[in-house]
VOVOMI-205335 format. One record per residue (C-alpha): x, y, z; residue in three letters. Coordinates in pm, whole numbers, plus 50000, padded with zeros to 5 digits. Example, Ala and Ser with C-alpha at 12.3 -4.5 7.8 and 13.67 -1.06 7.14 Angstrom:
<pts>
512304955050780ALA513674989450714SER
</pts>
This chain:
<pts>
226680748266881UNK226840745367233UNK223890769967269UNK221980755067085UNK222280718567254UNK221500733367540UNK218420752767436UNK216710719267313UNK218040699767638UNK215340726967773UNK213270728967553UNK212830689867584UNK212760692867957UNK209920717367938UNK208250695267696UNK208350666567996UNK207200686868239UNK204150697868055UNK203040661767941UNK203520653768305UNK201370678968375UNK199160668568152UNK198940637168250UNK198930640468643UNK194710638268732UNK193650653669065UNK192100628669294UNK188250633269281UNK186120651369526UNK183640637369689UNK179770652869668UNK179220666569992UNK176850652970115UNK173420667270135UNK171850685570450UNK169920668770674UNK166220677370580UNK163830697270814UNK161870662270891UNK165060643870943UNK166480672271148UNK163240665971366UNK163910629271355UNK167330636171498UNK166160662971827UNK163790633871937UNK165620607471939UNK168540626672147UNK166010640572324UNK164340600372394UNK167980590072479UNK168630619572738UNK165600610372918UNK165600571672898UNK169500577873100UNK167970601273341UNK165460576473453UNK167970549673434UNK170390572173689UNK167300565973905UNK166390530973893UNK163410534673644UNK162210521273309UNK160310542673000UNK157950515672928UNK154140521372838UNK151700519173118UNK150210482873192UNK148060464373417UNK150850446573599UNK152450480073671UNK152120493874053UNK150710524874097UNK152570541474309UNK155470529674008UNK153200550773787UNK153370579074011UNK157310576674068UNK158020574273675UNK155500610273630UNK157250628273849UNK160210619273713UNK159850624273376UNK157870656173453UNK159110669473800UNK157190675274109UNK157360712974137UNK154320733373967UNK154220739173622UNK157310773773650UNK157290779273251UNK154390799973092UNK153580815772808UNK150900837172680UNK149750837872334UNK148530863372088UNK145300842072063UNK145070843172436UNK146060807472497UNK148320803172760UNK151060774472729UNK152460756673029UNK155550738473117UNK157420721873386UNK161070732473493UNK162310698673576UNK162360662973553UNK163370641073327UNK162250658173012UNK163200694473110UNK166860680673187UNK167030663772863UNK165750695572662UNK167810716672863UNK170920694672776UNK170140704572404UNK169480733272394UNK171350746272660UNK168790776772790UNK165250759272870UNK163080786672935UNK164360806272617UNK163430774672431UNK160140771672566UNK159180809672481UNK160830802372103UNK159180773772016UNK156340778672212UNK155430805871995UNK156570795171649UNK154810764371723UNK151450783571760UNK152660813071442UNK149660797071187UNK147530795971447UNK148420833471561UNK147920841671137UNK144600825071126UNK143470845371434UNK144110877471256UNK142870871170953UNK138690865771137UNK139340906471133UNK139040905170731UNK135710915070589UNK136070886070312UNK136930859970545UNK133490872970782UNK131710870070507UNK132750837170383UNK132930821870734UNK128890831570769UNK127950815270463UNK130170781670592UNK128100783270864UNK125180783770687UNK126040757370459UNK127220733870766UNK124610743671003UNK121670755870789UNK118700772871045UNK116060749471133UNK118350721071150UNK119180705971531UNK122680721671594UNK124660687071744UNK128170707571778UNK130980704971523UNK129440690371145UNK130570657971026UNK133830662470858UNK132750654770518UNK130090681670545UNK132410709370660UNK134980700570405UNK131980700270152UNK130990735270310UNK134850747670307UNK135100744969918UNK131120759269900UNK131570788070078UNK134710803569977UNK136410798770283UNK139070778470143UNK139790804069864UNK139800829970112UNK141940814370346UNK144610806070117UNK144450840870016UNK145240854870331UNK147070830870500UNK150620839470346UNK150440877270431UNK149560872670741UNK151980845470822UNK154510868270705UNK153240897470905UNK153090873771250UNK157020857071135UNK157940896371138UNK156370904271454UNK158000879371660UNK161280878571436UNK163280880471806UNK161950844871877UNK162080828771548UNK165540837371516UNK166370823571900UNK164410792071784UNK166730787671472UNK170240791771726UNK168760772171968UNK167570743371738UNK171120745471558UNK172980743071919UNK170790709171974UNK171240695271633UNK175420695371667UNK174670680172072UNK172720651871918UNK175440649271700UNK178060644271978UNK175320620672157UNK175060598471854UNK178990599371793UNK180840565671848UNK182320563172187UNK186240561872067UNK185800595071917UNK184080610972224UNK187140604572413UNK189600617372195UNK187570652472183UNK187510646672545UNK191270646172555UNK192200673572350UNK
</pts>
């Protein structure tokens, strides 16, 4: 008898523990929230950047304001060479299109992009030449027959012979002349192979872009972080 009592004392017990278990409701998560898009991510690099440089011309004595009338010149001159240094331009880069891209090594804007992200001549040469990767796609696709072809008869259509030749058409007309031609078709063809075949290419730089854009995006993060919490990172 004594067996048994104690088998449903148990059994009872095990009975309250699974109704409690039943019953007990795990807090509820949170969605995470979602990433930061590309444009907001671009939103975020300039204004960090815009702060940087707005404290480095503070540090010496000067305001980012746009130019005026009642604005010396020689307070013009002071605030361009120190948002954009005094040395020569000590950053270039060459393009596959034969462009060449020029940059300045200090002032005010060099320090601030060097701040985020952290090597400025490697960012320069990334984004530099992702920057200019459609461009560098459209160049390569003039070697296509189709896209010869269809770029003569735009030119036909937007500058026919006999007709004064007044430089670039009106933009209507070479939109007009676009769709007319081809070129458009053509272009949108192409465009995606070759923009793959130019990403591929310079894969070494698109991938330092990507790091070094990353690296900024967590310092503007730190910039834009309230003061009380920069000083207990600071203390750790």
């Amino acid at each position: 008898m004594r067996h048994a009592t104690r088998r449903t004392v148990l059994a009872t017990a095990a009975a309250l523990v699974l109704a409690g278990c039943a019953t007990v409701r795990p807090a509820p998560v949170p969605p995470a929230a979602a990433p930061p898009s590309r444009q907001e991510q671009d939103r975020i690099l300039k204004a960090a950047e815009h702060r940087l440089v707005v404290d480095c011309l503070t540090a010496q004595g000067l305001t980012l304001r746009p130019v005026s009338k009642a604005r010396a010149p020689a307070d013009d001159s002071r605030l361009q060479t120190a948002l954009f240094g005094k040395d020569p331009r000590e950053l270039s880069l060459t393009l596959a299109t034969g462009h060449t891209v020029t940059a300045n090594s200090d002032g005010c804007v060099a320090a601030a992009r060097a701040h985020l992200y952290g090597d400025q001549t490697r960012w320069f040469r990334a984004q530099v030449t992702v920057d200019n990767l459609r461009a560098e796609a459209q160049a390569r696709m003039k070697d296509d027959p189709a896209h010869r072809a269809a770029l003569d008869r735009w030119t036909r259509c937007a500058a026919p012979s006999g007709d004064p030749r007044t430089g670039r058409p009106d933009p209507a007309v070479a939109d007009r002349c676009t769709r007319e031609s081809g070129l458009a078709a053509v272009r949108a063809r192409l465009e995606p192979a070759e923009l793959a075949t130019v990403r591929a290419l310079h894969r070494d730089q698109v991938a330092t872009y990507e790091q070094l854009r990353t690296r900024a995006l967590l310092r503007a993060a730190e910039l834009s972080a309230p003061s009380t919490q920069k000083k207990g990172n600071d203390a750790s």
